[in-house]
Structures are given as structure tokens and as C-alpha cells.
N, C-alpha and C positions, 0 to 999 in steps of 0.2 A: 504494500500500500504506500502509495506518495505523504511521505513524514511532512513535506511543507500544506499539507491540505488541514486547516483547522476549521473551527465555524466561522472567521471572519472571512475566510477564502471560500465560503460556498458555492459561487458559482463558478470557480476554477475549479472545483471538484466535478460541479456536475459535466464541465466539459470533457473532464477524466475518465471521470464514470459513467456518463453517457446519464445521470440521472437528472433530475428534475430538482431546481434550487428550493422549492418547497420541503420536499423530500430529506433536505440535509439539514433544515435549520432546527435547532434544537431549544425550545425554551422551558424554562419551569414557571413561568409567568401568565401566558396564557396556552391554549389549545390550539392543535391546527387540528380541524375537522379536513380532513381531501374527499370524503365524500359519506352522506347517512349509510348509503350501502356498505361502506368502510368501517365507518365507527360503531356499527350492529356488528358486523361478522367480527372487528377486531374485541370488542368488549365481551361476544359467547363465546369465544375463544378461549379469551382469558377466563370468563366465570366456567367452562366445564374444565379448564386445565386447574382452579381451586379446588372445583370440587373432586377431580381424580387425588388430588395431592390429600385431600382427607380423608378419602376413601380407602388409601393405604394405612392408617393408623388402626390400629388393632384396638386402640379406646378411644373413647371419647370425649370431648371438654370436661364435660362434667367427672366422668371416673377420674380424669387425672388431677384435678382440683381435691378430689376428696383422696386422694391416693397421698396429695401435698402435707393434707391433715395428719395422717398417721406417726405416730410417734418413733416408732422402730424402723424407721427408712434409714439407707445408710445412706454414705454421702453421696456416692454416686447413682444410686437410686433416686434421692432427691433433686438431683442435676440433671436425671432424665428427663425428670414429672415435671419439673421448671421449664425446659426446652421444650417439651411438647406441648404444654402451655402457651406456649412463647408461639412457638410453631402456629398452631391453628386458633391462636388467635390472632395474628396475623392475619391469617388466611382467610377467617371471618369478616374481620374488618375491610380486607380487599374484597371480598363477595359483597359485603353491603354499600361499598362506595360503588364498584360494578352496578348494580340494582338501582343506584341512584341515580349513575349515569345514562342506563337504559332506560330508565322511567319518560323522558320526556320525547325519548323518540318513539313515537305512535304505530308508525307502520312495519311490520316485517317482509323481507326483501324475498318478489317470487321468483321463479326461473327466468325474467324476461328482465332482473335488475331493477324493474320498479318497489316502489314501495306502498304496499297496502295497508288498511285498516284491517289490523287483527278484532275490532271491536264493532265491526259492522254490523253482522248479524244481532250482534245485542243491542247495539242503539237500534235499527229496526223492529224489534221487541217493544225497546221501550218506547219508540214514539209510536207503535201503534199501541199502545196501553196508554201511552198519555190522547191520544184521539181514541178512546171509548166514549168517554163522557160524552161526546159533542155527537154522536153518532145517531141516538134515539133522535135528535131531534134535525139530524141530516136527512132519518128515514122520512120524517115526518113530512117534513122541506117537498121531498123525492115524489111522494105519495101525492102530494097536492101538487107538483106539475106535473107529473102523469095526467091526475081526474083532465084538471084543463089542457091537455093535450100538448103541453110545453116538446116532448119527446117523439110525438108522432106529427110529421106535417100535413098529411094526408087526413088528418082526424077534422077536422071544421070545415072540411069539404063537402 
């Protein structure tokens, strides 16, 4: 790798590396979103690679909390139960910043790259539950241009 390439030479890099000066710059300041289809698949990525990383742990938060309590742990027994500790909660904390970050992106990405409302069907639920009430008297409405023939133009012929 080219030693004179830092983050103030970004786009000498991208011309190195054939990448994209967005691509290289690095801040802890703000976010670079490069696209929603991006920032979903990068964020389940990382939330199913925490949730594998717990799933090898043979206990769990809680047991190793109470394993801490016990009085007869030796020393390095209790340096495990601290690290695993340490460990997934970590890991928790990075799954629930993940979950906060995905919360405000709406749509899940289908095979065509777009992004849909995963919550369509349910709002269509509920707005046809929120139009019930008004419905007995849409029937009503309906009925009475029917009799007068609003519906048939051929009727007052």
C-alpha cells in the first residue's frame, strides 16, 4: 500500500485505488450514509454478526452476573465471568445502538434495490378500521342515490 496516502490525500488515493473520495474519508463527527440500500444491509450485517458472537457463549448475561456473586470463584475464574461480562455487554449495547439506527429507516430493500414499506399491509388495516365508523352512513348516502337514480342514467327515461 502507498505509505504517502493519509486522509488529507484522499483523492490521490482514490486515483491509486481506482476508489471513490467519498469512500476514503473517515470521520467520527458525522455519518456518511452512500446509500439507504447500504446503510440496511451494512447495519443487518452487523446486528446478525452480534448476534452469532452471543450465540457462541455457552451462558448467559444473567448466569455470568450471578456466577460474579459467588464467593468460592478463584481468581481466574472470576477474570473469566468479568470478560464475559464485558464481552456481551458490549455486544448488547452495539445491538441496541444497531436497532436505533435501523428504527428510522422505514423500508426494507427488495430484489429490484428499491425500498418498500414493510408496514403497508398494517397501515391498510388500520385505515380501513379507522373508515368503519363513517361507512353506515356512506351506505346510507349510497342507498339514497341509487332510489333517485344518481347510478343508472337510463332510469328517468
Amino acid at each position: 500500500m502507498n505509505e504517502n496516502c493519509t486522509l488529507q490525500t484522499a483523492p490521490s488515493c482514490s486515483a491509486v485505488y481506482g476508489l471513490h473520495p467519498l469512500h476514503l474519508q473517515v470521520t467520527f463527527e458525522q455519518d456518511v450514509i452512500i446509500s439507504q440500500l447500504n446503510e440496511y444491509e451494512v447495519l443487518q450485517l452487523l446486528m446478525g454478526e452480534c448476534r452469532e458472537l452471543l450465540a457462541r457463549y455457552k451462558t448467559s448475561l444473567e448466569e455470568d452476573t450471578k456466577t460474579l456473586q459467588r464467593a468460592d470463584l478463584t481468581g481466574r475464574e472470576r477474570l473469566a465471568a468479568r470478560l464475559r461480562v464485558a464481552e456481551k455487554t458490549i455486544l448488547g449495547q452495539t445491538m441496541d445502538a444497531v436497532r436505533r439506527r435501523l428504527a428510522p429507516i422505514r423500508g426494507i430493500p427488495t430484489k429490484s434495490g428499491r425500498m418498500t414499506d414493510p408496514n403497508a399491509d398494517i397501515r391498510e388495516v388500520f385505515d380501513f378500521i379507522e373508515e368503519l365508523p363513517k361507512k353506515p352512513a356512506q351506505l346510507i348516502d349510497n342507498i339514497k342515490r341509487w332510489a333517485k337514480g344518481e347510478y343508472d342514467p337510463d332510469w328517468n327515461k
